[in-house]
N, C-alpha and C positions, 0 to 999 in steps of 0.2 A: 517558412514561418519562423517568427524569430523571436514576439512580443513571449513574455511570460506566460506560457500554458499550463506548463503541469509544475507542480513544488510536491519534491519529497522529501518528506519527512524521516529521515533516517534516525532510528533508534537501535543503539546496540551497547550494548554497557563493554562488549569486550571486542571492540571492532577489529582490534590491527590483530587479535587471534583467530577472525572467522577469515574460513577461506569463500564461503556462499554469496553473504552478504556484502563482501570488498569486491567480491569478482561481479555481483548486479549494479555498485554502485560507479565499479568504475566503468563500465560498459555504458552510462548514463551521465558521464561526469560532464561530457564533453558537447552534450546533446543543444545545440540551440533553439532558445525557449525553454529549457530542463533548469528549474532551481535542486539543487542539490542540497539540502539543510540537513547538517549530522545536528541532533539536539545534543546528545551528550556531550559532543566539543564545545555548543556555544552554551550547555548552562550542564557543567560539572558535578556542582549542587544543587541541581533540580529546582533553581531559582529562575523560572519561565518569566521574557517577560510579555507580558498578554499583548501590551498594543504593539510590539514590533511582529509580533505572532498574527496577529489579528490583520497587522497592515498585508503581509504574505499570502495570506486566506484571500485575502481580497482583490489582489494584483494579481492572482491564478486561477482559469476557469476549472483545472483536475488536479486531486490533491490526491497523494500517495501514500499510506504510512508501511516504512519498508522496516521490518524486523523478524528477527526469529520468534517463535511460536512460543512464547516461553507459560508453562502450565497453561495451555491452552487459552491466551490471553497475551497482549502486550507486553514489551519488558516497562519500569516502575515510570521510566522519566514519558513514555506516550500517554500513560493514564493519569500522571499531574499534567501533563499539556491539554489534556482535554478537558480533567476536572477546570482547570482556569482559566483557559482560551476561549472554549465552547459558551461566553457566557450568558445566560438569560436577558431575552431584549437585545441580544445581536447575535447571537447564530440562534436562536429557535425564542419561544414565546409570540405572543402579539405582535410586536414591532422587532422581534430578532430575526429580519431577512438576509441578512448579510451573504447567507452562505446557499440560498433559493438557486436553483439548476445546475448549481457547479456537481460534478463527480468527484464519486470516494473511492480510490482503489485500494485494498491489504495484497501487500506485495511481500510476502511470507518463506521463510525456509522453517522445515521441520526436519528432526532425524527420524522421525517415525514414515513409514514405506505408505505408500496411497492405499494398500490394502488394511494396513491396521484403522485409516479413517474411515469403517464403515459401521453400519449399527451390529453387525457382526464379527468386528473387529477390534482388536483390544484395547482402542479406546470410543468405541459404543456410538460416537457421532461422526456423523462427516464435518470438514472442517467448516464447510461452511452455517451447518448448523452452529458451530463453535463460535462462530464469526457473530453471530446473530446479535449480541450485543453493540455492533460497529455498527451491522447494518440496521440496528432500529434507531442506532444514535445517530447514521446520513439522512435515515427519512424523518425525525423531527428536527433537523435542519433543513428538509427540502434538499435534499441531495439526493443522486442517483448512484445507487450501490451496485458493483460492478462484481461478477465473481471475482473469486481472489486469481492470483496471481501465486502458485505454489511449486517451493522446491524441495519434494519430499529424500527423503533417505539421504540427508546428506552427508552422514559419515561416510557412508559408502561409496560415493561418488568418487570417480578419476578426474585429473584434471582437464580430459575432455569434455567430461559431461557437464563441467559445471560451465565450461565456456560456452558449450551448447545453450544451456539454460541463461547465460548470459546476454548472449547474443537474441534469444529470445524477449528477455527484460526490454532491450535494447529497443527492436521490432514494436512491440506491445508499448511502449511508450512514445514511440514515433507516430504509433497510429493512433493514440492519444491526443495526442499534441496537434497532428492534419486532421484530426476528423475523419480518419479511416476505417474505424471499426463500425462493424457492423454490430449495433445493441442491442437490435432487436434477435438477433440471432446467441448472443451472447447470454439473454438472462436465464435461461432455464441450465447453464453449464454448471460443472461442480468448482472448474479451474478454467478460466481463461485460456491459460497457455495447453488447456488437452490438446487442442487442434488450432494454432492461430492462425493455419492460412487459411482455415473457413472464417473467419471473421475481420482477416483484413481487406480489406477491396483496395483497387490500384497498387 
């Protein structure tokens, strides 16, 4: 499959210093059907422009937004893309269908270990509770919110592991893109990537 499936949205303010997020992105560079979009290369000064953004949303049935976990929240240049992309009358309201059955994945690195994301853990939520903000903003677009996509502890990571978790990325967006994953099995997960060979088929 080749047509335009999935567009990521890559947000990193300090790309060419992450090792996480360069090693997910380039495990995907190459992917056909994979848009690759770094925001912070194509608008430096957070000067979004909506209908070339707009026309992307549209030519892609799965939409990605791939960044570090920053305060528990996007880095600044994903939350102007939404404030102004997402707008009323075309992605959500009355006549804002634009964006009706396509999927939303957060495809995330964090330095904090999967054991601090828990309500008993030093930071009191799971990520995906964190997330809840994304995911109430895919479902008044009519979008299907996917667990995330998480690479915890990444300071500590070797550069096996992260290639691991790469090649993972990899997988998880191929079966994306064919219609591999199994969703119904995926929604009650915390992370997607816990176990992806239970949820890719073929």
């Amino acid at each position: 499959m080749t047509d335009p499936a999935v567009l990521v949205l890559l947000a990193h303010p300090a790309f060419r210093r992450s090792r996480v997020n360069r090693a997910l992105a380039d495990a995907v560079r190459d992917l056909p059907g994979v848009t690759l979009h770094d925001l912070y290369e194509a608008y430096p000064e957070l000067d979004v422009d909506v209908r070339r953004e707009q026309a992307l949303l549209e030519a892609h049935r799965t939409v990605v937004f791939q960044h570090p976990f920053y305060w528990y929240s996007t880095p600044a240049i994903l939350k102007e893309w939404q404030d102004v992309v997402l707008e009323h009358g075309w992605a959500y309201g009355r006549t804002g269908t634009a964006l009706q059955g396509k999927t939303l994945l957060s495809a995330l690195s964090t330095g904090g270990g999967e054991e601090s994301y828990r309500p008993e853990g030093s930071n009191r939520f799971t990520i995906r509770q964190l997330l809840a903000p994304l995911e109430q903003t895919a479902h008044l677009c009519g979008m299907d919110y996917l667990p995330p996509f998480v690479v915890h502890g990444t300071h500590r990571l070797t550069t096996a592991e992260i290639d691991r978790h790469a090649a993972d990325y990899r997988r998880a967006l191929q079966g994306l893109r064919d219609g591999r994953l199994d969703l119904e099995a995926l929604r009650d997960r915390p992370r997607m990537n816990a176990d992806l060979d239970a949820v890719i088929g073929g």
